[in-house]
Steps between C-alpha positions, in 0.01 A plus 500: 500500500633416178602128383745417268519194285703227621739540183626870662614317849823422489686273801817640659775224553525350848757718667461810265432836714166581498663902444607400171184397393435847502702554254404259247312776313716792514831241371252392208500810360875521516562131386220587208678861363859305496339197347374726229791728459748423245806442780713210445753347697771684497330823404534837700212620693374868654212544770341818572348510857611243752155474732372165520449472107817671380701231808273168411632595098796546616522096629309390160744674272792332699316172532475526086894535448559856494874601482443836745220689601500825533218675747418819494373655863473843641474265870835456691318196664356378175806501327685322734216210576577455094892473528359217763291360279742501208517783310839586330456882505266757715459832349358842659322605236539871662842528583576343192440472170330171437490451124889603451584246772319216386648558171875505619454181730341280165680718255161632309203389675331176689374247303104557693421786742198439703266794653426467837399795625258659267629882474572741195841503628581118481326415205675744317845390652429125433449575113837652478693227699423248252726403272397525099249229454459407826170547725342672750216333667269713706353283819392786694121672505465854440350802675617758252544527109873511384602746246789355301639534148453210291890549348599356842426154336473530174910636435560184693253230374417440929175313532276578783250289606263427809456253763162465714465262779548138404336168343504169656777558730455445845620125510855579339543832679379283857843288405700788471382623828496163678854413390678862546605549164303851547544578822149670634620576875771726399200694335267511826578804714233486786193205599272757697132442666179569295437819780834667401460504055402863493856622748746195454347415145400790266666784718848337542497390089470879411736612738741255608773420170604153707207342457428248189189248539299539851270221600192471659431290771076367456492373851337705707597547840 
């Protein structure tokens, strides 16, 4: 068993959904890449990927002013749980082109694009949707290298830049939770039984597009 020091426990609010608690972490790193993003309020924002990332970034970037967010989803049930959740535009990045649309609805480009996704195919979509100067911050992780030529950036002066996890956090982001300014529900999908992670949990994430954050239930029966 491992023990952690009293400083990492952190006390839910009376009332406050033990579910959401569960999402403390996940939110932090959201809350942390907008936080460190150059997005102001007003500013135009992008998402690429709208799982439980791409949707809790989705909540921070509106939460921090953005004018309209635009979220990029191959999903038909991810893109509409972000029209829910307040996303201007939804874009199917196969049936159409991405980049040109994102540049007609801000006329040349969001002010920050944010990668949530963590393929060749976004990344290199995200550096051409910004507008010149503007940034593209990359919150995903990475399986694969991404071949990509450098003049995608440089012509434009973009910036890219990284976001990992989160610092010292958990007691703002447990607000947002607590008080539904980020709405955490409308991100769980499914609360299933320890027994049933392998068929309900990993099985139904690869294969089933509707679902966004499953829970596991530690009680055992």
């Amino acid at each position: 068993m491992r023990l952690y020091e009293k400083q990492n426990a952190f006390k839910l609010p009376e009332g406050m959904d033990v579910k959401l608690g569960a999402l403390v972490e996940p939110t932090a790193v959201a809350v942390h890449a907008v936080r460190q993003s150059t997005l102001r309020l007003g500013d135009t924002a992008a998402i690429f990927g709208a799982g439980p990332i791409g949707l809790l970034l989705l909540q921070a970037v509106k939460a921090a002013g953005a004018s309209e967010i635009i979220v990029v989803e191959v999903s038909d049930e991810r893109r509409e749980k972000a029209l829910e959740l307040g996303a201007t535009h939804v874009i199917h990045p196969v049936e159409a082109d991405a980049v040109q649309q994102i540049k007609e609805l801000t006329g040349g480009g969001v002010d920050v694009a944010f990668d949530a996704a963590g393929v060749q195919a976004t990344f290199l979509s995200g550096v051409s949707a910004v507008r010149k100067g503007g940034e593209f911050k990359v919150v995903s992780l990475w399986e694969q290298p991404v071949t990509f030529s450098p003049n995608s950036f440089v012509k434009t002066e973009a910036k890219i830049t990284g976001s990992y996890a989160y610092v010292n956090l958990f007691p703002e982001v447990i607000r947002l939770l607590a008080r539904g300014i980020i709405d955490g529900n409308k991100v769980i999908t499914s609360l299933i039984p320890l027994e049933d992670i392998v068929g309900k949990g990993f099985e139904a994430l690869a294969s089933d597009r509707k679902q966004c954050k499953i829970l596991v239930d530690m009680q055992l029966s």
